[in-house]
C-alpha positions in Angstrom: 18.4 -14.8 46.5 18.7 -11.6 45.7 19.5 -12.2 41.7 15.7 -13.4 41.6 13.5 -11.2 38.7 10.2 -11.4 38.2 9.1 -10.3 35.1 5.5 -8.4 34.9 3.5 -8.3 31.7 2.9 -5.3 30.0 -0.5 -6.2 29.4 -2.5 -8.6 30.8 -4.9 -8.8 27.5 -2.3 -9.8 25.0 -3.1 -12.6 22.6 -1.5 -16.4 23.2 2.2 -16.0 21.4 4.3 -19.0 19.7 7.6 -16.7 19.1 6.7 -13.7 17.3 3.5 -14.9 15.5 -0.3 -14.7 16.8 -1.5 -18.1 18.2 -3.7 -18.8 15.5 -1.0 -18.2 12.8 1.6 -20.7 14.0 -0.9 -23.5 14.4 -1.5 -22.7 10.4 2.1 -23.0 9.8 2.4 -25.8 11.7 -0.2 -28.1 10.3 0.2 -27.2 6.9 4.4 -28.8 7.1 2.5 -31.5 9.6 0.7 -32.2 6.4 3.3 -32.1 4.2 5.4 -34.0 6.0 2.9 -37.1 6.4 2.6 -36.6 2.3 6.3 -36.1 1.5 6.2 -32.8 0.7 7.9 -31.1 3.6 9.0 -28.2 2.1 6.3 -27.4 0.2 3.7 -27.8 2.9 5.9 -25.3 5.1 5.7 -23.2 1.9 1.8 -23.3 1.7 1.6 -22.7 5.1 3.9 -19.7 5.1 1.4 -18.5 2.6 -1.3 -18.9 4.2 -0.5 -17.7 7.0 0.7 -14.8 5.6 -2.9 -14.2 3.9 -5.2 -15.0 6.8 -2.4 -12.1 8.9 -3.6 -9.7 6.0 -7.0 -10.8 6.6 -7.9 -10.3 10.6 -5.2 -7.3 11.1 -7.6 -4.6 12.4 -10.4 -6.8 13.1 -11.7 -8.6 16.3 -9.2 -11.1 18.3 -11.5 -13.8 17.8 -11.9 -13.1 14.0 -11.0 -16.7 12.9 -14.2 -18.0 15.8 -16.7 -15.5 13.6 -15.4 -17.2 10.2 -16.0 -20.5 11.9 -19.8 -19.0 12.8 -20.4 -18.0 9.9 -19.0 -20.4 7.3 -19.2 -23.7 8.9 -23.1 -25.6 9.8 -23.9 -25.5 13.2 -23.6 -29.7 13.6 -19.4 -28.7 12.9 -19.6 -26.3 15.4 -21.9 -27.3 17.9 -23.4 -24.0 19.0 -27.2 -24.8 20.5 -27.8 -21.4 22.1 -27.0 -19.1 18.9 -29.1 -19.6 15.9 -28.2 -20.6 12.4 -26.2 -18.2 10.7 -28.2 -18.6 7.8 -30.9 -17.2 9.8 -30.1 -13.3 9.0 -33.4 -11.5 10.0 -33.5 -8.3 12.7 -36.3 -8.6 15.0 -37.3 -5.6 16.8 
């Protein structure tokens, strides 16, 4: 009993982790040799996912955690993403 540790997080805000990469980035990886793997390409899906990943990393460092949910806002129609409460992105007037 007394060789029990319990390990406390540093902090409790920390982004989802799959070994050293972001959340987001290893499901990139992963899909891309998924993909490649289903078309016989396993190493070069791994490859493009590698490459990707490694671009879209460049891409949302210093932005907003949830920068891949505003691309998805913002690039995809609202029947994709099924947001009823937000307008249309396309819709990009101030009022007030």
């Amino acid at each position: 009993m007394a060789d029990i540790s319990l390990e406390i997080p540093r902090r409790l805000n920390d982004p989802p982790r799959m070994f050293w990469w972001d959340l987001d980035l290893a499901l990139l990886v992963l899909t891309c040799a998924l993909a490649g793997m289903i078309s016989g390409f396993f190493v070069s899906g791994c490859a493009l996912g590698f490459l990707l990943a490694a671009a879209y990393g460049r891409a949302k460092s210093g932005k907003h955690p949830a920068f891949a949910l505003h691309l998805i806002y913002w690039y995809l129609p609202a029947s994709v993403t099924g947001l009823k409460r937000t307008p249309p992105s396309y819709l990009r007037e101030m009022v007030g």
